[in-house]
N, C-alpha and C positions, 0 to 999 in steps of 0.2 A: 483617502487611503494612503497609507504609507509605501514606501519600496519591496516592504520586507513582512514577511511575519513572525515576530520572535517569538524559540521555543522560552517559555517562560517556568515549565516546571523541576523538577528537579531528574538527571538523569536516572533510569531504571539500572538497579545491577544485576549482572546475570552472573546466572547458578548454571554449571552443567553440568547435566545429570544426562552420561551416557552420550548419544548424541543430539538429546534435547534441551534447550534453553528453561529455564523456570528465572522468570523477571520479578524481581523483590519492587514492584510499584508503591514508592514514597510518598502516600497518600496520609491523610490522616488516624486510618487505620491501616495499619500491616498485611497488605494485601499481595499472594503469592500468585504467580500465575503460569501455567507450565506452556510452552508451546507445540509440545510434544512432535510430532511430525510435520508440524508447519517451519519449524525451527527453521529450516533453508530458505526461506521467506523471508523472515527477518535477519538472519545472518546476510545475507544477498543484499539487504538495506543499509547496511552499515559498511560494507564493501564497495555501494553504488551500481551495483546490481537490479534487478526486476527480475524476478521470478515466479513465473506459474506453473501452473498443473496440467494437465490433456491424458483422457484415458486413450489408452494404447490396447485395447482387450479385442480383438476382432472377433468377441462373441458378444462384442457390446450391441444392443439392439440399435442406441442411438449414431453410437461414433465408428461402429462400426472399425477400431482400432486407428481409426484419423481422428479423435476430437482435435475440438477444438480447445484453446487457451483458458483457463480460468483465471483471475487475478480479482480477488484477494484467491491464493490455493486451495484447491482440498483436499485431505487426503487419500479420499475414497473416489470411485465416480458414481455422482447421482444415479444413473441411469442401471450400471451393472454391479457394484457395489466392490470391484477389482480398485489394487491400488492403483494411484495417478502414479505419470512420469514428471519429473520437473524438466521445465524447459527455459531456458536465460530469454529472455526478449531481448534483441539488436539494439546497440547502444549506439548515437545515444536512439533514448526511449521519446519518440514523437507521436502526441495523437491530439485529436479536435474537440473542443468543447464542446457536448452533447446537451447539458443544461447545466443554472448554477445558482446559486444564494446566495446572499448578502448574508454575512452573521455578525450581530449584533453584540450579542451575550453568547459566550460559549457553552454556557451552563457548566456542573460541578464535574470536575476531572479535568475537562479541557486545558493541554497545556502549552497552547500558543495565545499570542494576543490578540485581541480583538481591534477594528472589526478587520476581517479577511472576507472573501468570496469562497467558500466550498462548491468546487467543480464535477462533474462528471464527466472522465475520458471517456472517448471513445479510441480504444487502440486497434489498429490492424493483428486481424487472424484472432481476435479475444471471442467469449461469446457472453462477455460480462462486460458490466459496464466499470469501471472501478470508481469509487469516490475521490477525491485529495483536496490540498487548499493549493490557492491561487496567491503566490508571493508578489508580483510587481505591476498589478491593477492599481490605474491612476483615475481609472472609473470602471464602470459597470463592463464584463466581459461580453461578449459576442458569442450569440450559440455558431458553430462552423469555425472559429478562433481555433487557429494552432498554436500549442502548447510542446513545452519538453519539458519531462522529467531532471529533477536535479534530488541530490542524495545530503542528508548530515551522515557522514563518514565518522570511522575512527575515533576520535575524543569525544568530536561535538554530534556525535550518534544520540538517542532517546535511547534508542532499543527497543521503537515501536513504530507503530504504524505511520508516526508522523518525520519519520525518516524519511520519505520522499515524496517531495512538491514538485508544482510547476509552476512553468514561466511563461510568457505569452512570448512568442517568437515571430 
């Protein structure tokens, strides 16, 4: 395994429309993609941010107006169908390898290099588990491993989901 996983594909541009992103994704065919109310999600990624969701509705059956975190966001809540609050996760962003995979072949779209580890965080206060890749595995990761969050900012941003990896710490 190498240090690093490089982004390999070509950066997304973004279109704003209002206050939602739509990403012109430079695939082989012209593929638009709107992010509508996730938008603060990925803005927040490019910033070095982490942001989720949590329904605030105290007529929620589930959350009862305390949920819990979601990561990746949504912007409704499952349960009462009221919008989510965004909430920043404490920087930096620390949590523990839950499980993870060897990838070999990324298959089509994938725009980092091969091979990397795809982790599953477990982060404090989430009720998700969130996916990401694993940057500086010299071998096979450790379920219980702590990990941090690290961000492509500014220029060297995607303007997608693979804005934010982790590190074994």
């Amino acid at each position: 395994m190498t240090d690093s996983v490089k982004f390999i594909g070509k950066k997304s541009k973004v279109k704003e429309v209002g206050s939602a992103w739509v990403i012109e994704s430079p695939r082989t065919l012209m593929h638009y993609h709107a992010y509508g109310e996730l938008t603060p999600y990925f803005k927040a990624l490019t910033e070095g941010k982490l942001m989720g969701t949590r329904c605030t509705n105290p007529g929620c059956p589930i959350s009862k107006g305390k949920g819990e975190i979601f990561i990746p966001p949504r912007a409704d809540c499952p349960d009462c169908h009221a919008k989510m609050e965004w909430v920043q996760m404490p920087n930096p962003v620390k949590g523990t390898i839950y499980s993870y995979t060897r990838v070999e072949r990324g298959g089509t779209g994938l725009e980092i290099s091969t091979p990397y580890y795809q982790i599953d965080v477990m982060l404090e206060g989430l009720c998700t588990i969130p996916k990401g890749y694993l940057v500086n595995a010299k071998e096979a990761p450790k379920i219980g491993q702590k990990v941090k969050a690290f961000f492509r900012k500014g220029k060297s941003a995607s303007n997608t989901c693979l804005d934010v990896y982790w590190k074994l710490i």
